[in-house]
C-alpha positions in Angstrom: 125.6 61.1 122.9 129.5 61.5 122.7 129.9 64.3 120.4 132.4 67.2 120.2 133.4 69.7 117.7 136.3 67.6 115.4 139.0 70.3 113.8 137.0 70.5 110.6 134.0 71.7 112.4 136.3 74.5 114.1 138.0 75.5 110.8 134.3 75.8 109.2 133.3 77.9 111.9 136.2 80.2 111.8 136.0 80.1 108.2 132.1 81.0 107.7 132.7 83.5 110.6 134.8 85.7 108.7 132.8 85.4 105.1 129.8 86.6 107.2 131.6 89.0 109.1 132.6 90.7 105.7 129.7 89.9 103.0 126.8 89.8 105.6 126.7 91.9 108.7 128.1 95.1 106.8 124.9 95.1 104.6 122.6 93.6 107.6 120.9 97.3 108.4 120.6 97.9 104.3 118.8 94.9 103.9 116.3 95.7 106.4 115.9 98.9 105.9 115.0 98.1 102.0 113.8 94.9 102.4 115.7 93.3 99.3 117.4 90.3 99.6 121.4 90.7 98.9 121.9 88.4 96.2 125.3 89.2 95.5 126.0 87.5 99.4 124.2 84.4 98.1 126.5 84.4 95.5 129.6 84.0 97.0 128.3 81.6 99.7 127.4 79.3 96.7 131.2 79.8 95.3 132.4 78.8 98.8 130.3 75.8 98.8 128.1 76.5 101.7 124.9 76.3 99.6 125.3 72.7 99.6 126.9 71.8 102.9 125.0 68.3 103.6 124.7 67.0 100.3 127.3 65.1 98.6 129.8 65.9 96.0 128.1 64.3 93.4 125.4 66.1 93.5 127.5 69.6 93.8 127.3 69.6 97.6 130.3 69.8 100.3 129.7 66.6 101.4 129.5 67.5 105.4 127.3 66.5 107.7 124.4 68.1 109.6 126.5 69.7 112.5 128.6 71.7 109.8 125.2 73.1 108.3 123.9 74.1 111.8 127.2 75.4 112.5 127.1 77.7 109.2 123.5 78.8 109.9 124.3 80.0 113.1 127.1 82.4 112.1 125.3 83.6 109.0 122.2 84.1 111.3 124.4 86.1 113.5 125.9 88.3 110.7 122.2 88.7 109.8 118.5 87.1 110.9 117.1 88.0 107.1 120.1 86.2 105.3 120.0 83.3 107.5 116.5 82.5 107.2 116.7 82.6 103.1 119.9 80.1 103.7 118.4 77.4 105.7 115.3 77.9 103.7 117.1 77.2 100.9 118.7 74.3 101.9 116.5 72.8 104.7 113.4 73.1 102.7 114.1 74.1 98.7 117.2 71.4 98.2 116.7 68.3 101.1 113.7 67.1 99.9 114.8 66.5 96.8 117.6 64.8 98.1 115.7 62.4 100.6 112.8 61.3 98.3 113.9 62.4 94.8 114.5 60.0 91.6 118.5 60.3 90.6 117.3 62.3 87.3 115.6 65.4 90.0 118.3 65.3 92.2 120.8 65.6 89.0 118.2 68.5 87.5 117.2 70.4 90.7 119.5 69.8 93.5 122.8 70.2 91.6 122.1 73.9 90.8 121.0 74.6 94.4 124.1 73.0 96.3 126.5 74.4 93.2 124.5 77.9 94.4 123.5 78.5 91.1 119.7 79.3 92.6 117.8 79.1 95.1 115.2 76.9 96.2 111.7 77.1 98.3 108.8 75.2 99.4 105.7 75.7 98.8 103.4 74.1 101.8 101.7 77.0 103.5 97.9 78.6 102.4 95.9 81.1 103.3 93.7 78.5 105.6 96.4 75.9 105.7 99.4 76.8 108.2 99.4 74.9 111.1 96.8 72.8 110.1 99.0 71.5 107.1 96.8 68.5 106.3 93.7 71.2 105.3 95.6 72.2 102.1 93.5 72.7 99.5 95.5 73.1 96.3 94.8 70.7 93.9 96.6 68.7 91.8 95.2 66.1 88.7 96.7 63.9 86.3 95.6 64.6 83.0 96.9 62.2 80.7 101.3 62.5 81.9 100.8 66.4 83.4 99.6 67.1 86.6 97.0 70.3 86.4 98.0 72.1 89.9 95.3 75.1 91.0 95.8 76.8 94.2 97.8 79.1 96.2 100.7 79.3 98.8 101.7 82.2 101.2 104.9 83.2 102.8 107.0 81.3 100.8 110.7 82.1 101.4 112.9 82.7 98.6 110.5 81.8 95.7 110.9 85.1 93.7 114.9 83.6 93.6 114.0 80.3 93.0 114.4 78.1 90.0 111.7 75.7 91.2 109.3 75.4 94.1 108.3 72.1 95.8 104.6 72.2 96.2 102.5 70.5 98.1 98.9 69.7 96.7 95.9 67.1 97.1 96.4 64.6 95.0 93.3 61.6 96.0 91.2 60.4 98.7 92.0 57.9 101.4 89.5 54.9 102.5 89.1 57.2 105.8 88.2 60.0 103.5 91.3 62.0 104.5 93.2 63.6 101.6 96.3 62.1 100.1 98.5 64.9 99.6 101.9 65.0 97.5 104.7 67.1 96.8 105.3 68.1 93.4 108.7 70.1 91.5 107.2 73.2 89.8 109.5 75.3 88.0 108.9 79.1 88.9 108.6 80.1 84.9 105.8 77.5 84.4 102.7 79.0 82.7 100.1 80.1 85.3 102.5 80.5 88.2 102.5 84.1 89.8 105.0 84.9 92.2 104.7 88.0 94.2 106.1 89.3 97.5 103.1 92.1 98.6 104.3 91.3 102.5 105.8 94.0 104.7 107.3 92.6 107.2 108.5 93.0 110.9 111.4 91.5 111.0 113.9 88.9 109.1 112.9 91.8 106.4 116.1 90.6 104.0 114.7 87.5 103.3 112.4 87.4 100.5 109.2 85.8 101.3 106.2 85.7 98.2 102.7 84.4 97.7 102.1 82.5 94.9 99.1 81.6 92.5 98.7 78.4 90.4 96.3 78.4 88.1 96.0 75.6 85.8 99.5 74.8 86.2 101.0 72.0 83.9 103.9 69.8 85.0 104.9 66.8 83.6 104.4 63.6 86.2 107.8 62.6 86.5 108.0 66.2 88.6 105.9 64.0 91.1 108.6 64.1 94.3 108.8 60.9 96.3 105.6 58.7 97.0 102.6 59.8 95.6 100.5 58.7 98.9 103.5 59.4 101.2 103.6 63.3 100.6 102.4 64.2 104.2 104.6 62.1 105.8 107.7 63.3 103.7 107.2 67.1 104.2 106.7 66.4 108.2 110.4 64.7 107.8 111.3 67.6 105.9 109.9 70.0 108.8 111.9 68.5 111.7 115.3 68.6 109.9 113.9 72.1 109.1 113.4 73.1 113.0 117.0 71.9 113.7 118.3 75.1 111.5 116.0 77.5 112.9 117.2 76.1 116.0 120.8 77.3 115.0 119.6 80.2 113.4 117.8 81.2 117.0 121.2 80.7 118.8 122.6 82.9 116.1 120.6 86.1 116.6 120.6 85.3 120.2 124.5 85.1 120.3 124.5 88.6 118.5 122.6 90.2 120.8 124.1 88.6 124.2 127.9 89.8 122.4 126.8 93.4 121.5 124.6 93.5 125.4 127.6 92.9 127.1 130.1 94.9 125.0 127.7 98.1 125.9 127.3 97.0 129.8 131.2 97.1 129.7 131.2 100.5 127.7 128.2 102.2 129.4 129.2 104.2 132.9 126.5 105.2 135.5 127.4 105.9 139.0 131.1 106.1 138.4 131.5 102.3 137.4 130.4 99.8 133.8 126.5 98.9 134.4 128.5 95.6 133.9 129.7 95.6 137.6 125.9 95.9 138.5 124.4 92.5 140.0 121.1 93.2 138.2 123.3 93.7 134.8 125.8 90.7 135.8 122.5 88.0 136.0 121.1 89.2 133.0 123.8 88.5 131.1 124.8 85.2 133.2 121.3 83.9 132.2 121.6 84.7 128.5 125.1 83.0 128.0 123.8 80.0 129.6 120.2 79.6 128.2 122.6 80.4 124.7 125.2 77.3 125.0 122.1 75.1 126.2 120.0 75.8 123.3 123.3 75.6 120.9 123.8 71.8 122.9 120.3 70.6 121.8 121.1 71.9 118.3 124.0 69.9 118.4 122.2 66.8 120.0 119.4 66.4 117.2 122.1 67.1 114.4 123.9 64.5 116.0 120.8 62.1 116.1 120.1 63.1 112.5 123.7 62.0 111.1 123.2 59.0 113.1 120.1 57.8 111.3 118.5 57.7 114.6 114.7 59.1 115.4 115.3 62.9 116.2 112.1 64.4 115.8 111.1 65.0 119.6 114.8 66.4 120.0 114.4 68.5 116.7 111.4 70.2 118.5 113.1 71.0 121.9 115.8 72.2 119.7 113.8 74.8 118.2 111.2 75.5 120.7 113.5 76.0 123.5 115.8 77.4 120.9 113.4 80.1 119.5 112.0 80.8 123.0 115.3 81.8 125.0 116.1 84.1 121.6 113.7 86.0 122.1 114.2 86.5 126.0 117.8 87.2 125.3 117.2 89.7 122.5 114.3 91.2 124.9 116.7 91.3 127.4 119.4 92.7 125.4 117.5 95.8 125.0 116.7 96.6 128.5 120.5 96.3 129.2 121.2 99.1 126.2 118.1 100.8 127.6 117.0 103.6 125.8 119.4 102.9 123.4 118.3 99.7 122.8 115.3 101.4 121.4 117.2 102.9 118.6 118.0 101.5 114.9 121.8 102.7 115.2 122.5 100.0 118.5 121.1 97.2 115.8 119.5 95.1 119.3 115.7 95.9 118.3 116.5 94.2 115.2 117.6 91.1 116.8 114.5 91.2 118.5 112.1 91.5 115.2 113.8 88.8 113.8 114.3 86.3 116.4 109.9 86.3 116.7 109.4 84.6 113.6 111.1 81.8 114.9 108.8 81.4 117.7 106.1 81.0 114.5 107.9 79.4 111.5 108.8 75.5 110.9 106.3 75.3 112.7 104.9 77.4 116.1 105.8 77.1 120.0 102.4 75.3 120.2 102.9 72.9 117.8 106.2 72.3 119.1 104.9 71.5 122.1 101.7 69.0 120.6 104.5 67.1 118.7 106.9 66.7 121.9 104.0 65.3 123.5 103.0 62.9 121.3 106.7 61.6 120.8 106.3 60.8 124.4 102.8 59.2 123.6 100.6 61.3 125.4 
């Protein structure tokens, strides 16, 4: 890999840094504290074009590549773990799968409004019995004469009360082997028989909005059929590792929060005459969280890289995230025991970091199945 950051990476860095740092992290504690989303911040992140960072112009995007999107995620995720969780969702999962697999007519319909951030976008692929076992869904789909007839739900589903349209995925047939074939289908939100509700209190990443959803006897015409009918499975698993490079960035986001606001109060905070920051104990701490920080933020970078390449990066997509996800939450863990008792308090904003940084141990896909994929990329 021979990769640095080029002058436009730096400029939308410094550029995203500042739009965060002024319609994000001021309303971080509001957000969860209520538990709304902000929708006013998605707003203005679609009129700045970051809704639609790796898509091309044509289809309302910015045209960038996969670094810049990782490089935005971070710094929202930093401003605030809720916000940056709906943005990747939004783009890793609600708008790239349509771009990878869908006809010119979806990507015209569906993806334009996304990457103009005109709405938002979600996928459907999580049930109720179906998580990381993704190949036991059981929502149905059947053709009946052009419409397919979709019954079945979906849980935790990020951003779908905002979104225009869901991607669902739903069992479509029955392989020789007996296996299911299972395909991803475009259902618009304000389809008959689709109820979207968000009954989940949360622990953390509370200003994303995250729904259940019913189907029930759901009719879509079959041209909303996304990709290969037979190749669903296989497309939402392509999906999911482009999908753990931004919670990847996201993890180095909230990590890089905590480690800044850690070492700012060892600085501040005086015992026995002198900053706990000239304390060995203190000076480790925070030694080992920069660097575990810049290496995760280096993997990020290297399966970003591999992805703009068109070279395999699913193995490097999980270390990104598990390693990623991992060291966030030992720096955020970390970061309150340097605040101490302080870091126990709302008002220091650390325990947050460390309620939102655990979902990425979980989401995209857990540290356990981040570590059964590594080891079958290095066919065990």
């Amino acid at each position: 890999m021979d990769f640095e950051l080029s002058k436009e990476h730096v400029m939308l860095q410094e550029m995203v840094r500042n739009v965060a740092g002024k319609e994000i992290q001021p309303y971080a504690r509001e957000v969860d504290e209520t538990g709304e989303m902000r929708l006013e911040t998605f707003k203005k992140l679609g009129e700045l074009g970051l809704l639609g960072i790796p898509f091309p112009e044509k289809y309302g995007g910015a045209g960038g590549d996969t670094i810049s999107y990782c490089i935005a995620v971070e710094e929202i995720g930093k401003a605030c773990g809720g916000t940056g969780l709906s943005y990747a969702a939004n783009t890793s999962l609600g708008a790239s799968p349509i771009y990878y697999f869908g006809t010119e007519e979806q990507k015209r319909k569906w993806l334009v409004p996304m990457a103009k951030g005109e709405t938002l976008g979600a996928f459907g692929l999580t049930e109720p019995n179906a998580g990381s076992d993704a190949g036991g869904t059981r929502t149905k789909a059947v053709l009946d004469n052009d419409e397919w007839v979709i019954n079945g739900e979906k849980c935790w589903i990020t951003n779908a009360a905002y979104a225009r349209q869901v991607i669902v995925t739903a069992v479509t047939g029955t392989k020789k082997d007996g296996r299911p074939i299972i395909s991803a289908i475009i259902v618009p939100t304000n389809t008959p028989g689709v109820t979207i509700t968000s009954p989940y209190d949360k622990m953390g990443v509370r200003g994303s909005n995250t729904c259940q959803i019913v189907l029930e006897n759901v009719r879509v015409p079959r041209e909303n059929l996304l990709g290969d009918e037979k190749k669903g499975f296989s497309q939402f698993l392509y999906t999911l590792d482009g999908g753990r490079i931004s919670i990847a960035a996201l993890s180095v986001g909230i990590a890089q929060a905590a480690f800044e606001k850690a070492l700012r109060f060892a600085k501040e905070r005086k015992q026995f005459g002198q900053s706990i920051s000239k304390f060995q104990a203190i000076q480790f701490k925070l030694a080992d969280m920069a660097m575990e920080i810049e290496l995760a933020r280096n993997e990020v970078y290297k399966a970003a890289w591999l992805k703009d390449q068109g070279k395999p990066f699913a193995k490097e997509a999980a270390f990104a995230k598990l390693f990623a996800s991992e060291m966030g939450f030992r720096v955020c863990n970390q970061a309150i025991q340097i605040h101490g008792g302080s870091g126990y308090m709302r008002e220091y904003e650390v325990e947050r970091y460390l309620r939102d940084i655990k979902l990425m141990e979980i989401g995209e896909g857990t540290s356990e199945i981040q570590r059964l994929v590594i080891a079958r990329q290095l066919g065990c």
